[in-house]
py3Dmol code that shows the C-alpha trace and the ligand (Angstrom):
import py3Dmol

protein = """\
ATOM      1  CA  UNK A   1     -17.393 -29.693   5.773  1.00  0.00           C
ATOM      2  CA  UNK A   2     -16.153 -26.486   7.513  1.00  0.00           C
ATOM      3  CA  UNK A   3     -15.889 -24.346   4.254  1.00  0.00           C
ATOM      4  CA  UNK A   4     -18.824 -22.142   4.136  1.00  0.00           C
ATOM      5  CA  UNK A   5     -19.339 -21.009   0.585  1.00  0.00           C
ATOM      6  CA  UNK A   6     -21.560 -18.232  -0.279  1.00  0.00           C
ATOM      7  CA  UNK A   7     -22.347 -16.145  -2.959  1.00  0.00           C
ATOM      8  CA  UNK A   8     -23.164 -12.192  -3.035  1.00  0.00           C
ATOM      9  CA  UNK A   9     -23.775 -11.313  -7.033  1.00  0.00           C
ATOM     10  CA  UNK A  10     -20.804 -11.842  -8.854  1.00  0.00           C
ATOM     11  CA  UNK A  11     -18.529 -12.494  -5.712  1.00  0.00           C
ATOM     12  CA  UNK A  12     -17.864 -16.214  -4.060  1.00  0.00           C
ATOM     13  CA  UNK A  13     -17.175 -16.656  -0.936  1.00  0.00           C
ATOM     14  CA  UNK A  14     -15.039 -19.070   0.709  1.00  0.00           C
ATOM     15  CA  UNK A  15     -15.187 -18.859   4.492  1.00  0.00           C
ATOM     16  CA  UNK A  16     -13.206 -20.972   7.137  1.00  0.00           C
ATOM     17  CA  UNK A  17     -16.100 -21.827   9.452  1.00  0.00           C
ATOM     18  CA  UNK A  18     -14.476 -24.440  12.388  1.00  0.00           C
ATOM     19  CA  UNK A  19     -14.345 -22.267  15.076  1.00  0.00           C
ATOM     20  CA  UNK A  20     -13.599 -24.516  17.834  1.00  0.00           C
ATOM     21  CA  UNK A  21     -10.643 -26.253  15.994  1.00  0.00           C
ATOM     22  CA  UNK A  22      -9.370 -22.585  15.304  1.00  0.00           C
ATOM     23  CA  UNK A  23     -10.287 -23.219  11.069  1.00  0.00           C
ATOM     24  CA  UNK A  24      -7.825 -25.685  11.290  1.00  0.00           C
ATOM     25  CA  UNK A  25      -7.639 -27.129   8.270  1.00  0.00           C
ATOM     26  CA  UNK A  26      -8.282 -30.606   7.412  1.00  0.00           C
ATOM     27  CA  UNK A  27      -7.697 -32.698   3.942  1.00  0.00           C
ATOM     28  CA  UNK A  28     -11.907 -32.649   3.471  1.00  0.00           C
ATOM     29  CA  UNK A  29     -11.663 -28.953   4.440  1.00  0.00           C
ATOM     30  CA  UNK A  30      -8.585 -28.340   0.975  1.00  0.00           C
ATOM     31  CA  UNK A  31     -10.405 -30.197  -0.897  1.00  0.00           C
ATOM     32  CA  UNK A  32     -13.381 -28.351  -0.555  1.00  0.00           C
ATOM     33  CA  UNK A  33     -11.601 -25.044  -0.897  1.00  0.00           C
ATOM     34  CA  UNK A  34      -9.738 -26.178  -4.297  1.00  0.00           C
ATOM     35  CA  UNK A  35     -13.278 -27.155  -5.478  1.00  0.00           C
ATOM     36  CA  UNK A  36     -14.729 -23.613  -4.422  1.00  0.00           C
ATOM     37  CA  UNK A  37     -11.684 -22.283  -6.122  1.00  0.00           C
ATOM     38  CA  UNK A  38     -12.378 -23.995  -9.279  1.00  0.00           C
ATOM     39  CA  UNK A  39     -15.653 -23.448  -8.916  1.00  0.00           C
ATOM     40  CA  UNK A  40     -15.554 -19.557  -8.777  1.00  0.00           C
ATOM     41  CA  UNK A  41     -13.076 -20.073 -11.958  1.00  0.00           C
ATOM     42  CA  UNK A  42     -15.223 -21.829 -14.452  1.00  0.00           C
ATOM     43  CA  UNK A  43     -18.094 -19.905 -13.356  1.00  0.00           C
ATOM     44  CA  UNK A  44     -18.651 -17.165 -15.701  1.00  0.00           C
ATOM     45  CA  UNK A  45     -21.119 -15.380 -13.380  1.00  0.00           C
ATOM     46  CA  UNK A  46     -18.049 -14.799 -10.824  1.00  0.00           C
ATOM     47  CA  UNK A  47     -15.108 -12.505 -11.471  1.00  0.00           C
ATOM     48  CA  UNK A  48     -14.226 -12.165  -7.874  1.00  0.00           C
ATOM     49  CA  UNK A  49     -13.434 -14.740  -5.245  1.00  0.00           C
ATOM     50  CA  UNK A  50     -12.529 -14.031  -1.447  1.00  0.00           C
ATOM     51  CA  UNK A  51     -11.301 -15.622   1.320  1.00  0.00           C
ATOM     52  CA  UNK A  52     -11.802 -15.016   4.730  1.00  0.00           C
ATOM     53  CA  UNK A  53     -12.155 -16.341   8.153  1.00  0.00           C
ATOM     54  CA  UNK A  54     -13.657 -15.276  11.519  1.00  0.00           C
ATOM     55  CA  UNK A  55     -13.325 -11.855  13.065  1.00  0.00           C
ATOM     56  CA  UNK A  56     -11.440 -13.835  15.972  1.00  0.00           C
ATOM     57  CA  UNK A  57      -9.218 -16.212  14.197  1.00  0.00           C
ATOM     58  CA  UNK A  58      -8.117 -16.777  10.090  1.00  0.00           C
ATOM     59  CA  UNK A  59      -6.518 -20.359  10.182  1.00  0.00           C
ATOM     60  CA  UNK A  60      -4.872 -22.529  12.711  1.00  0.00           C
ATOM     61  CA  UNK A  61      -3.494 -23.786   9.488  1.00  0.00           C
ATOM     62  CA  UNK A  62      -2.719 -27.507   9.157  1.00  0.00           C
ATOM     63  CA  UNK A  63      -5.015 -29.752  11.358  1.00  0.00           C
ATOM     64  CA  UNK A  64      -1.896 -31.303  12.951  1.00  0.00           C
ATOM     65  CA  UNK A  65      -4.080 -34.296  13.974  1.00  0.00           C
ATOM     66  CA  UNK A  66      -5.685 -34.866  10.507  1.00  0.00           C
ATOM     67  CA  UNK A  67      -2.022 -34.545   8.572  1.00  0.00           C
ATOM     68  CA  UNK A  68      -0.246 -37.044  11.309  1.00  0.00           C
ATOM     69  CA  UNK A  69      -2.841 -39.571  10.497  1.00  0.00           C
ATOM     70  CA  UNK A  70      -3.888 -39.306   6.846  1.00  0.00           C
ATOM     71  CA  UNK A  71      -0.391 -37.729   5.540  1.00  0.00           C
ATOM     72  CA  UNK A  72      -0.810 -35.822   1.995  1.00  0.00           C
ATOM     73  CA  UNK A  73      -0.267 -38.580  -0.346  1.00  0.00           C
ATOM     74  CA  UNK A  74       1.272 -37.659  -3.935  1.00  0.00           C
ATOM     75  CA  UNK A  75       0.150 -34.347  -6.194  1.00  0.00           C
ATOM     76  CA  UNK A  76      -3.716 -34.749  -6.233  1.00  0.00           C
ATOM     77  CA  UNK A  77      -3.825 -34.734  -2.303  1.00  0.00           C
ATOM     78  CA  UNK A  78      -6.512 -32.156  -1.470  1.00  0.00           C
ATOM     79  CA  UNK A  79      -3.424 -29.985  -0.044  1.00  0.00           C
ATOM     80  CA  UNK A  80      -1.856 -30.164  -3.357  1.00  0.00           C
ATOM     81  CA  UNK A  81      -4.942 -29.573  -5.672  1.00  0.00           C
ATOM     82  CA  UNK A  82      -5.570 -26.612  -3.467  1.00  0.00           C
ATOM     83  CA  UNK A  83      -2.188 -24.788  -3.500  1.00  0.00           C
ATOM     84  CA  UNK A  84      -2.492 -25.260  -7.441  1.00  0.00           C
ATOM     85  CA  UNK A  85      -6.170 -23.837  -7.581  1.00  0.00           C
ATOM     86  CA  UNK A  86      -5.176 -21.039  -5.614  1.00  0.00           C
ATOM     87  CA  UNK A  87      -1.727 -19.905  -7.117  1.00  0.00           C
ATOM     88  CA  UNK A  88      -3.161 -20.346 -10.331  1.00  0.00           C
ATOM     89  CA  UNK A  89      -6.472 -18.532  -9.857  1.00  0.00           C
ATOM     90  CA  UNK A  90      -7.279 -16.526 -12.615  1.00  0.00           C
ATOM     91  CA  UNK A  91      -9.897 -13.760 -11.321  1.00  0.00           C
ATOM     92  CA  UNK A  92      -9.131 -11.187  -8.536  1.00  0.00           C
ATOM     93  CA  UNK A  93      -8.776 -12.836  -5.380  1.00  0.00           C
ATOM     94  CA  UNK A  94      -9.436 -10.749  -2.388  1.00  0.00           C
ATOM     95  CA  UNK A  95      -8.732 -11.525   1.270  1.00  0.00           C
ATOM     96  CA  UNK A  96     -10.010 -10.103   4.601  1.00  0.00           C
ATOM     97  CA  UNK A  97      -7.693 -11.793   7.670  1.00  0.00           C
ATOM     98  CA  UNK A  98      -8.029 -11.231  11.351  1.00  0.00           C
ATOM     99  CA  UNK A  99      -6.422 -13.096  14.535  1.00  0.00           C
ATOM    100  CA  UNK A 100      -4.296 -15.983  13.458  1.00  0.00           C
ATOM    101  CA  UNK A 101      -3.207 -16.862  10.254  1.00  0.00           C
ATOM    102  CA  UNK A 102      -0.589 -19.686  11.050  1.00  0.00           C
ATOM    103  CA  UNK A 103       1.236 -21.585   8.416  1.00  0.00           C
ATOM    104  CA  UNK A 104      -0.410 -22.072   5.167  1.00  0.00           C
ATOM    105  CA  UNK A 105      -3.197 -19.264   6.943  1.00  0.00           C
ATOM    106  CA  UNK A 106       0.106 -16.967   5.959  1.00  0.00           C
ATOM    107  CA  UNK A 107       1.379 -18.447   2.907  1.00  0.00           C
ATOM    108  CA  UNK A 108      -1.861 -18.781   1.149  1.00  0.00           C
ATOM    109  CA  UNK A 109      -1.821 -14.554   1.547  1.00  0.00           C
ATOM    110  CA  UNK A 110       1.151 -14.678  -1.097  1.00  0.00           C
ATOM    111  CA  UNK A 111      -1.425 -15.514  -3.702  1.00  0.00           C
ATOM    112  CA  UNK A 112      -3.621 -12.834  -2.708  1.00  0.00           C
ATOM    113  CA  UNK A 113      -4.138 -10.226  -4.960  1.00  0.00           C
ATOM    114  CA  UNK A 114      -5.000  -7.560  -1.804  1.00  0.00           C
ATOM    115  CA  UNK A 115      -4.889  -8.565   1.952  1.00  0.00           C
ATOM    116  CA  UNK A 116      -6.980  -6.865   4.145  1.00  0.00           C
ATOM    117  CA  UNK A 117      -6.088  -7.725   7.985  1.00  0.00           C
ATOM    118  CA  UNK A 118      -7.579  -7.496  11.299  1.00  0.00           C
ATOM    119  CA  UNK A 119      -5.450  -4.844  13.892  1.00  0.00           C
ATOM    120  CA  UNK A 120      -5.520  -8.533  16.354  1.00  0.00           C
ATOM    121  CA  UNK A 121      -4.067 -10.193  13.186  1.00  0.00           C
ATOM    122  CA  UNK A 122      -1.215 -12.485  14.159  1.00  0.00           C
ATOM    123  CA  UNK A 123       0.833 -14.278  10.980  1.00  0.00           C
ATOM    124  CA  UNK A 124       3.166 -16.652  11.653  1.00  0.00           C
ATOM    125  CA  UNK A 125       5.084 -19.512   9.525  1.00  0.00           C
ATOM    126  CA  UNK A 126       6.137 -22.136  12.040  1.00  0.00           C
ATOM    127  CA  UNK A 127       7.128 -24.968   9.617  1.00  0.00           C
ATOM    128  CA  UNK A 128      10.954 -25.399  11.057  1.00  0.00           C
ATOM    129  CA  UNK A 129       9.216 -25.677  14.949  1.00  0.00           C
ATOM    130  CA  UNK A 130       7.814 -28.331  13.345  1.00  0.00           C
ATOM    131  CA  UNK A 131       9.993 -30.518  11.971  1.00  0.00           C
ATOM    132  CA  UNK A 132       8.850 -29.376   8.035  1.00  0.00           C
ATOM    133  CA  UNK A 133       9.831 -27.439   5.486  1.00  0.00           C
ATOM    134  CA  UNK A 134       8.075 -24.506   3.715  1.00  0.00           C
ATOM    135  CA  UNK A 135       5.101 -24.500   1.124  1.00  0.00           C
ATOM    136  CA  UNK A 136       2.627 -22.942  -1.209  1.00  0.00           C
ATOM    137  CA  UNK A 137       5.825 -21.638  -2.750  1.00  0.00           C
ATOM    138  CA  UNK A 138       6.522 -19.302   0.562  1.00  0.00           C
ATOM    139  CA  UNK A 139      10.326 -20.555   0.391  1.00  0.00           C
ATOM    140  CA  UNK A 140      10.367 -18.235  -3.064  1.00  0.00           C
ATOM    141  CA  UNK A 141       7.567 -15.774  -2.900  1.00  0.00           C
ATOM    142  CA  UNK A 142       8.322 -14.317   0.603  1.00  0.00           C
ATOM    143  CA  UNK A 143      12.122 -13.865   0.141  1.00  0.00           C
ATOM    144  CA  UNK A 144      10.996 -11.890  -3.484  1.00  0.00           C
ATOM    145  CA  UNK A 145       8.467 -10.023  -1.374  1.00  0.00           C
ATOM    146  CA  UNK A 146      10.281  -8.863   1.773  1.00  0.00           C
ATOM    147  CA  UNK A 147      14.167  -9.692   1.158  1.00  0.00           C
ATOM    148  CA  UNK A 148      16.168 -12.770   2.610  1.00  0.00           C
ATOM    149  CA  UNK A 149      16.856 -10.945   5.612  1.00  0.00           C
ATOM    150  CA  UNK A 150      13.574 -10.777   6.669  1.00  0.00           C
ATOM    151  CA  UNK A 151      12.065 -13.758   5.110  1.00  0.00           C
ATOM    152  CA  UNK A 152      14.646 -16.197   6.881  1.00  0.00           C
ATOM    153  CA  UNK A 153      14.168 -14.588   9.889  1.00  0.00           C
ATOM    154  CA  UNK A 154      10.073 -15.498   9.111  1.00  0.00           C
ATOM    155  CA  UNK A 155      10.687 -18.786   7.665  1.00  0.00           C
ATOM    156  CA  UNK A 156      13.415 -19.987  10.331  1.00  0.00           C
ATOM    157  CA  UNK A 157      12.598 -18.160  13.657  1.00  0.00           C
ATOM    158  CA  UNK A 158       8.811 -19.028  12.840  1.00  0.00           C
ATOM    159  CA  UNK A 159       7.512 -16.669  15.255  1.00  0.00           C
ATOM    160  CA  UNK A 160       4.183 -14.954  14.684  1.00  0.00           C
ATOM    161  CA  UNK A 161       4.261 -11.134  13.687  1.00  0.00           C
ATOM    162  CA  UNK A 162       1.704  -8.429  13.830  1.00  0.00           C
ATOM    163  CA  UNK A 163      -0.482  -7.137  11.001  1.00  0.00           C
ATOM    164  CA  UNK A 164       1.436  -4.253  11.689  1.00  0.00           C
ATOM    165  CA  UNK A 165       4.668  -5.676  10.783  1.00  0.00           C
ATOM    166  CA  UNK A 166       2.541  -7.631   7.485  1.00  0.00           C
ATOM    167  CA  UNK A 167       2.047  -3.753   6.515  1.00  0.00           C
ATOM    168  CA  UNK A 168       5.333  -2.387   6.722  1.00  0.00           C
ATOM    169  CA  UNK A 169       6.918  -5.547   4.570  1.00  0.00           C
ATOM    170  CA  UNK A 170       4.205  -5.019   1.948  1.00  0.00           C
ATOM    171  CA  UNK A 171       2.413  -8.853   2.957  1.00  0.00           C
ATOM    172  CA  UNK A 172      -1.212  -6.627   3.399  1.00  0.00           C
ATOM    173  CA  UNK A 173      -3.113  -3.809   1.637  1.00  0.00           C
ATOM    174  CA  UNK A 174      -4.420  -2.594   5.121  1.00  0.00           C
ATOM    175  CA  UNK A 175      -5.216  -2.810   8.923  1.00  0.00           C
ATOM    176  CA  UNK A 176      -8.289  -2.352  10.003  1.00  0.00           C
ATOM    177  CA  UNK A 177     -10.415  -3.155  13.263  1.00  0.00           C
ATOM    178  CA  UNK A 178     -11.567  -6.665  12.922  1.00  0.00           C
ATOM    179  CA  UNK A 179     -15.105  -5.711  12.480  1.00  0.00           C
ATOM    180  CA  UNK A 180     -14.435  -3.765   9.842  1.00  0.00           C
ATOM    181  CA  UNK A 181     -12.379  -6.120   7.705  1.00  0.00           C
ATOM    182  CA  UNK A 182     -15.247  -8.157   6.441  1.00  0.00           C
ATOM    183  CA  UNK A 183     -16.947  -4.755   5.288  1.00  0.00           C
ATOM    184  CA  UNK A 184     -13.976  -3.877   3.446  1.00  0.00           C
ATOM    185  CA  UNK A 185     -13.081  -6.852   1.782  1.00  0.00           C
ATOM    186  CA  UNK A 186     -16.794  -6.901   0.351  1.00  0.00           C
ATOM    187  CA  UNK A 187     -16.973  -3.791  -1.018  1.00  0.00           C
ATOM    188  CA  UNK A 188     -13.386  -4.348  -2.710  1.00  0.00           C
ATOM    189  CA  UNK A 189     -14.818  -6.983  -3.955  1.00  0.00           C
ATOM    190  CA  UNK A 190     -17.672  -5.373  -5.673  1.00  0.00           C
ATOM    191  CA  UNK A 191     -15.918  -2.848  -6.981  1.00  0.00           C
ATOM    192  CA  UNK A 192     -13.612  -5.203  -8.397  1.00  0.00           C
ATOM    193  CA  UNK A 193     -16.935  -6.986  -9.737  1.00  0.00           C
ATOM    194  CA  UNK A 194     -17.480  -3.679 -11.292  1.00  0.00           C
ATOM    195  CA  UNK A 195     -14.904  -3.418 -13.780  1.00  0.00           C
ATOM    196  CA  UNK A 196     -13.993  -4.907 -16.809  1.00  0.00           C
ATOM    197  CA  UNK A 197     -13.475  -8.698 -15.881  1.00  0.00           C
ATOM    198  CA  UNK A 198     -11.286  -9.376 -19.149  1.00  0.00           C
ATOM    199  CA  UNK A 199      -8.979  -6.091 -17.925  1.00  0.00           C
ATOM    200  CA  UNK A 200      -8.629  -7.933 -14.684  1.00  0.00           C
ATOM    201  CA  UNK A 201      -7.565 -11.180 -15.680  1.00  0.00           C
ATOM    202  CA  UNK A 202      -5.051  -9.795 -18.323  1.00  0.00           C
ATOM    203  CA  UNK A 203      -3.554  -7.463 -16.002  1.00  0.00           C
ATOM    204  CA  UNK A 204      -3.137  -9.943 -13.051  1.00  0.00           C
ATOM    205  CA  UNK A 205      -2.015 -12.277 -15.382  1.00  0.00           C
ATOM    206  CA  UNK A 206       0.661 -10.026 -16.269  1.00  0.00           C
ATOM    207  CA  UNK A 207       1.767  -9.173 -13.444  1.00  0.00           C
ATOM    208  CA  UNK A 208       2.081 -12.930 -12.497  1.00  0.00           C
ATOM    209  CA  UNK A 209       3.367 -14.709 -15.802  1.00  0.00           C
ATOM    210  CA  UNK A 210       7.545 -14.174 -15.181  1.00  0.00           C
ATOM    211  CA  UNK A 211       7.215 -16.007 -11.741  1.00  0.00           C
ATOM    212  CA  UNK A 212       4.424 -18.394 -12.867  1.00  0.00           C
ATOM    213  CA  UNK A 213       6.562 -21.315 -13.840  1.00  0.00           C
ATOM    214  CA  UNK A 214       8.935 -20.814 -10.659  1.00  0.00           C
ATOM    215  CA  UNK A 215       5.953 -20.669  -8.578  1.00  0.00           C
ATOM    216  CA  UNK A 216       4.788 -24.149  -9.965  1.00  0.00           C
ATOM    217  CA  UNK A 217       8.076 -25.889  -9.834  1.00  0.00           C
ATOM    218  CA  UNK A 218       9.053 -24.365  -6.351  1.00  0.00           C
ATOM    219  CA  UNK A 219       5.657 -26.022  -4.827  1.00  0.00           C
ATOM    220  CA  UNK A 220       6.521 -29.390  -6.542  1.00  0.00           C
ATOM    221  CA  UNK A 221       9.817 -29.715  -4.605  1.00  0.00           C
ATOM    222  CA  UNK A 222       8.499 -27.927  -1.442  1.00  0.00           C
ATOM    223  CA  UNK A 223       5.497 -30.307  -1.491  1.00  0.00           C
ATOM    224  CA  UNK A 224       8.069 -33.338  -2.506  1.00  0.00           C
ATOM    225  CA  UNK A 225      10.040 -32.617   0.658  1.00  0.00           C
ATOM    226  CA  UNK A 226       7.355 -31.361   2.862  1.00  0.00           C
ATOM    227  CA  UNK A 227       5.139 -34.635   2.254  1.00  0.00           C
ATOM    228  CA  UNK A 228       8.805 -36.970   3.269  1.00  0.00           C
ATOM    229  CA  UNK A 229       9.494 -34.515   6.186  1.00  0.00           C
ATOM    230  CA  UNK A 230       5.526 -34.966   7.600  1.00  0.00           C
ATOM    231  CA  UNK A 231       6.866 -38.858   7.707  1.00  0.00           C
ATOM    232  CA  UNK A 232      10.213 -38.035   9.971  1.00  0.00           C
ATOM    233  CA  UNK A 233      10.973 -38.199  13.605  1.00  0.00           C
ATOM    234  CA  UNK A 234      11.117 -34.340  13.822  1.00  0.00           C
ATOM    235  CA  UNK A 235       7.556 -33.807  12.916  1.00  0.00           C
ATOM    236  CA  UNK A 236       5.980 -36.525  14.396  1.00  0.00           C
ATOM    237  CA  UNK A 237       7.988 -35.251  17.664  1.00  0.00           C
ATOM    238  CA  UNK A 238       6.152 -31.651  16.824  1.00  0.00           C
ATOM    239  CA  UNK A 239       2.759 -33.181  16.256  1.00  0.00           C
ATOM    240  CA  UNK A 240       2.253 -35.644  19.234  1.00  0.00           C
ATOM    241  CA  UNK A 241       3.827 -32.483  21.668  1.00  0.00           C
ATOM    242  CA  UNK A 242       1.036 -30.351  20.522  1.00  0.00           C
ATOM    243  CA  UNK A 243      -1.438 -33.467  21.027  1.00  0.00           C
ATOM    244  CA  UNK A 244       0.155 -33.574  24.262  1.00  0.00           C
ATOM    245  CA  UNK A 245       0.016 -29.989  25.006  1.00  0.00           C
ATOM    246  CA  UNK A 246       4.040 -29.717  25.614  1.00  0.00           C
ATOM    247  CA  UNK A 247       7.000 -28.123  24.005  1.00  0.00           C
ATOM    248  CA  UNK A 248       8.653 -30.672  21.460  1.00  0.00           C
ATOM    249  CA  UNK A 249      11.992 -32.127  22.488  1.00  0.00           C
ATOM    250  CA  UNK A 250      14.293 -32.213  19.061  1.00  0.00           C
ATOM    251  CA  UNK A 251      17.679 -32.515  21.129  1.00  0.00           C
ATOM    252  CA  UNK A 252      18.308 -36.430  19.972  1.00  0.00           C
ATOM    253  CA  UNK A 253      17.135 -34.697  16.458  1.00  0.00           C
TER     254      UNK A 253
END
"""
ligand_1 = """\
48
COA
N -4.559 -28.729 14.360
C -5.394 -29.445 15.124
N -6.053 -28.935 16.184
C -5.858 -27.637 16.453
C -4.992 -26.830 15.674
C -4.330 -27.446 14.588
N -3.510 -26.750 13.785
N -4.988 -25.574 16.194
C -5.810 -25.595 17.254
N -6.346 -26.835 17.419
C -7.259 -27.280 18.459
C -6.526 -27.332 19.807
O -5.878 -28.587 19.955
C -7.668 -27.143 20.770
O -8.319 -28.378 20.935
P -8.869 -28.831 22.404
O -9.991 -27.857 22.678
O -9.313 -30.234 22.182
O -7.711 -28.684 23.351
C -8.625 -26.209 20.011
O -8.286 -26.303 18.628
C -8.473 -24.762 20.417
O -7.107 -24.405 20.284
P -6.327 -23.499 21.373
O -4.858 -23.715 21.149
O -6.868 -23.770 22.728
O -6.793 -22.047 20.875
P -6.097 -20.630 21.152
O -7.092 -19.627 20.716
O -5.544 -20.566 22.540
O -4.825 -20.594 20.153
C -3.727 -20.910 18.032
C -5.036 -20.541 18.764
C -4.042 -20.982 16.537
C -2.672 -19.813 18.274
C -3.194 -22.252 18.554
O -4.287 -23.175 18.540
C -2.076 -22.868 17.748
O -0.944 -22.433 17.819
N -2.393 -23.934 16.994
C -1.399 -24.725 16.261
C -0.978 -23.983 15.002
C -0.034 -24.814 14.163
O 1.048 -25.193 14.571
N -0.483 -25.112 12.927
C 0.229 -25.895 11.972
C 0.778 -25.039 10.882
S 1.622 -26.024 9.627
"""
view = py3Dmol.view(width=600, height=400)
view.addModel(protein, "pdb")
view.setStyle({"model": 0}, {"cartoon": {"style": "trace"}})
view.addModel(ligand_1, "xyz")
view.setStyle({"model": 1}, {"stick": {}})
view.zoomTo()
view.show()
């Protein structure tokens, strides 16, 4: 399955846990989180959820081999149901990130109520070097977040940047050593646990409810594109390079 999910009290865990694919994440692996997700949600006996990863590596992000050969197909794809469980979680979600966090590993932050990362942590959004197009609603959170400027040069360059650089543009909470994130993100989470659940979920979804309905139509048409541009010579150039373990060739493109 490669989602390890645990519970300590009152907090669920949902851990990437496929080291030797880097977490990369495969359709069995979003549906599993979305589940977790909804999981932690209904459950009255959680009020706070986390993600996190290894001390080493978050995400790897899409498993480029798994979407080339079973493609996201329409809204309930696993993809899909998770990017709606997660930007519509309810409770406090907490996340402790170290080492890379690449595509979706970065976007899925946006929906993070705090972001703890690992000093080694390296984000990066590489969805133009790959022939696709934004998602998880990245194309209007991170612009809202950081400024075009900044978010272009993200979304467009695609190169990874530092958890350094996630701290001065206000993407994490805090940078810690790696072994130290996991520490901190559990007791953040318990003293979330500790307070008022009801008080939580008003006041996140407060703070949420102007952008909600942007949020949910920006993912629609992100996804829309996303799942025609997965289908187009560009990305299928992208994908079989890094099967091939060479730089992609998009000059005929
Ligand atoms: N999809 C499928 N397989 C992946 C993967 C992915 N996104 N990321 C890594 N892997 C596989 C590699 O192919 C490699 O397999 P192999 O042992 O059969 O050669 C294995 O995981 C280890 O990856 P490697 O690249 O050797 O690890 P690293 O520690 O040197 O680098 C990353 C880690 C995450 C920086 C690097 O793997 C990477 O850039 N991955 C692709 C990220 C990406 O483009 N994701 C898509 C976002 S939409």
């Amino acid at each position: 399955m490669s989602i390890r999910i645990t519970r300590q009290g009152p907090v669920a865990i949902l851990a990437f846990d496929r080291l030797d694919r880097r977490n990369a994440i495969t359709a069995a692996m979003y549906a599993a989180l979305a589940d977790g997700l909804l999981d932690a949600q209904a459950d009255e006996g959680c009020r706070v959820a986390v993600i996190t990863g290894d001390p080493a590596v978050f995400t790897a992000g899409n498993d480029l081999r798994d979407f080339r050969d079973n493609p996201p197909a329409g809204e309930d794809a696993p993809v899909f149901r998770f990017l709606r469980a997660i930007s519509t979680f309810p409770k406090p979600l907490v996340a402790g990130v170290c080492g890379p966090a690449v595509g979706v590993g970065t976007t899925l932050l946006l929906h993070c109520d705090l972001v703890y990362a690992g000093d080694n942590a390296l984000l990066s959004l590489p969805f133009v070097n790959l022939g696709l197009c934004p998602e998880a609603a990245s194309s209007l959170l991170l612009p809202r977040l950081v400024g075009h400027p900044r978010a272009a040069e993200k979304l467009m360059l695609g190169e990874p940047f530092t958890a350094a650089d996630a701290l001065a543009m206000g993407l994490v909470n805090e940078v810690l050593p790696p072994a130290d994130v996991q520490p901190r993100v559990l007791s953040i989470a318990a003293k979330l646990a500790a307070k008022p659940s009801s008080s939580l979920i008003q006041t996140k979804r407060l703070m949420k409810q102007a952008i909600a309905g942007p949020v949910a139509a920006q993912m629609i048409e992100e996804g829309a594109v996303f799942g025609r541009m997965l289908r187009e010579p560009a990305a299928r150039e992208a994908f079989t390079a890094f099967m091939e373990k060479r730089a992609p060739d998009f000059s005929r493109l």
